[in-house]
C-alpha positions, 0 to 999 in steps of 0.5 A: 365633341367626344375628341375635346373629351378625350384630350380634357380626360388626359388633361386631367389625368396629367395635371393629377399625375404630376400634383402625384410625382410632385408630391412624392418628391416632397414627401418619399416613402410615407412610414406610418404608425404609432410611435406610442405603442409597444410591439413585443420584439425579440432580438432573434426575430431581426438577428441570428447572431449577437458577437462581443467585440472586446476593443484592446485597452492600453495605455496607447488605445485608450478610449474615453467615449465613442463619439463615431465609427466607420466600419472599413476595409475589416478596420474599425475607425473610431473618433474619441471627440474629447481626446481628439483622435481617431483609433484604428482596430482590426475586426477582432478588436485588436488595437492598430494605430491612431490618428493623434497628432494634436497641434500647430505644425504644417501635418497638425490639427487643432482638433477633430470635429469630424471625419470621414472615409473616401472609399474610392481614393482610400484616404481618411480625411479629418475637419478641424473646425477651429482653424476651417482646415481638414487633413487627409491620411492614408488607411494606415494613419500616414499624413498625406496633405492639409486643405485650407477651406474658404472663409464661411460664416459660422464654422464647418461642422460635420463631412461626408465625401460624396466622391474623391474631390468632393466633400459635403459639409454640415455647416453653421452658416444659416443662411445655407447650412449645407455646403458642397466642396470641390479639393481640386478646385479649393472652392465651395461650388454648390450651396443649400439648406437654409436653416435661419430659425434653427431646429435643434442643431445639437442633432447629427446630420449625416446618417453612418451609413453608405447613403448620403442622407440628410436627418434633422432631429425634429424633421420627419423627413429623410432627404437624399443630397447630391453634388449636382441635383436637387435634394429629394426627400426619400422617406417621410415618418407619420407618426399622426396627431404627434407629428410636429410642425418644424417650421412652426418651432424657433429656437436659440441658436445661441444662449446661456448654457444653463438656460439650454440645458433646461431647454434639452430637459424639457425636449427630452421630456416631450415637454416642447416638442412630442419627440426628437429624431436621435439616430437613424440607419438603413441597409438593404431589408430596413430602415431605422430610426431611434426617437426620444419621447418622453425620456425614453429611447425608442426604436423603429424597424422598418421592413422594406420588403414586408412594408411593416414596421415594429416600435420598441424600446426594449426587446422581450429579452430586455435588451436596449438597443443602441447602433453606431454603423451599418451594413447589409450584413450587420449593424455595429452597436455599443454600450451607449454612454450618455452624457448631458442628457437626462437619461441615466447610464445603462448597464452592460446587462441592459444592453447584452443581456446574457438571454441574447448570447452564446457561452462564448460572448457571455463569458467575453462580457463577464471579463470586461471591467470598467477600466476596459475600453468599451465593447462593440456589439455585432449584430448578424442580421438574419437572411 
């Protein structure tokens, strides 16, 4: 009798761990708080050091909105979406060359809806969307070859080189949004991430930063992707009665467009839904994430060694925070511009108020003028 206990405890005991294991595979690391409240946080209790990195302007660097940075190789890589190129400068903001090849011809593109950096093969490759074709180039901007990708439905989007034969696609085909493709084989070999009742799909998906991660904007879940396993959830962010229910939400993927900027309106305004996932980052010590509520950004540090997190959307120095790519060492922000939102322009004094720099950097700031390219702004974190 006391045997058929013993293997009913362990029974149990198994059944229970494995209900845990699964739903730890579900949810990841829960991150709760309360997204509502206000921690008083200065810059220098996260940063020793904020550096101004003015970005050379000339007729040939010009830059009409950040739209993506890769920091790499001491370079930083930057999509201007609107103008279709990519521009390179050194560390110090000095201006190197630029993707700008527009057009027809065999070593042409269309256009640029994304790029990424293949670190292992040191090669840049770019994604024309219009015409499904990506172009790879060296470091140096050198045109190496032209991909023609398998027919989809909908249209290739954003990429992300998970290897040096494989790219990971963010795609408009609802039935399986994400898509996994081989250079080698000039085949899409892998599949997932249905997405037919569409949540959002304005919001980013690949994360900049070195982790192949998978963020919608109204899903509170971070998911980690894989050319040959199963997607895991990694985090999850509680933020209590506001969490929303996305599978329970339904939107146009298609419409007017008056008719969806009034439905942006409304979701910025918390209207619809409680708040929207814009930005999120992680490096060694944290992770984070920026979330609109109620027309206002509002930011999330999360200290993985501390298991605490502070909310925020001004620190105690008055200053906005707005990052582009990041490090174990630090993060890359800037003078976030934003356009067809409801949320006004932000001076250059709301985001690098002079409380938060050097002699130095404050007279780097007062030089810039609005002719200029924009800033970057360097933040050393501290260790």
């Amino acid at each position: 009798m006391k045997h058929y206990a013993l293997v009913f405890i362990f029974t149990l005991y198994a059944l229970y761990s494995c209900k845990e294991q699964t739903k730890r595979k579900e949810t990841g690391s829960v991150i709760s708080m309360d997204i509502d409240k206000r921690d008083p946080v200065s810059v220098f209790d996260i940063f020793h050091k904020i550096e101004i990195i003015p970005l050379e302007t000339t007729d040939e660097s010009l830059i009409r909105n950040i739209d993506k940075l890769i920091y790499y190789n001491n370079n930083f890589y930057i999509l201007d979406y609107s103008a279709y190129k990519i521009l390179v400068f050194d560390n110090r903001g000095n201006y190197l060359f630029k993707i700008d090849n527009r057009g027809q011809g065999p070593d042409q593109y269309i256009h640029i809806a994304d790029f990424d950096i293949d670190r292992n093969g040191n090669k840049l490759t770019l994604i024309s969307a219009v015409d499904a074709k990506l172009h790879e180039y060296d470091l140096n901007g050198r045109f190496l070859r032209q991909y023609t990708l398998p027919d989809i439905p909908g249209a290739y989007g954003e990429i992300k080189c998970t290897n040096t034969d494989t790219i990971a696609f963010w795609t408009y085909d609802y039935k399986n949004r994400l898509k996994f493709y081989s250079k080698k084989e000039n085949r899409i070999f892998k599949e997932s991430f249905p997405e037919e009742d569409n949540i959002f799909t304005k919001s980013p998906a690949f994360p900049e930063n070195k982790y192949n991660y998978l963020t919608r904007a109204i899903d509170n879940r971070i998911l980690k992707f894989s050319p040959v396993d199963d997607m895991v959830t990694v985090y999850t962010w509680d933020f209590g009665d506001l969490n929303i229910d996305y599978k329970s939400l339904n939107y146009q993927k298609e419409g007017r467009s008056d008719i969806l900027r009034e439905l942006f309106k409304k979701m910025y305004a918390s209207e619809i839904v409680n708040y929207l996932f814009r930005i999120t980052g992680e490096n060694t010590d944290y992770l984070y994430t920026q979330v609109v509520r109620k027309n206002k950004y509002v930011n999330i540090f999360h200290d993985k060694k501390k298991q605490q997190a502070v909310v925020f959307e001004k620190t105690t120095e008055n200053a906005c925070f707005f990052p582009l790519y990041w490090t174990d060492d630090f993060v890359i922000g800037y003078q976030y511009r934003p356009e067809g939102v409801p949320i006004p322009y932000m001076e250059l004094d709301e985001i690098i108020p002079d409380a938060i720099l050097d002699n130095e950097n404050i007279e780097r700031k007062n030089r810039h003028n609005e002719f200029d390219n924009p800033l970057l702004i360097k933040y050393y974190f501290k260790k």
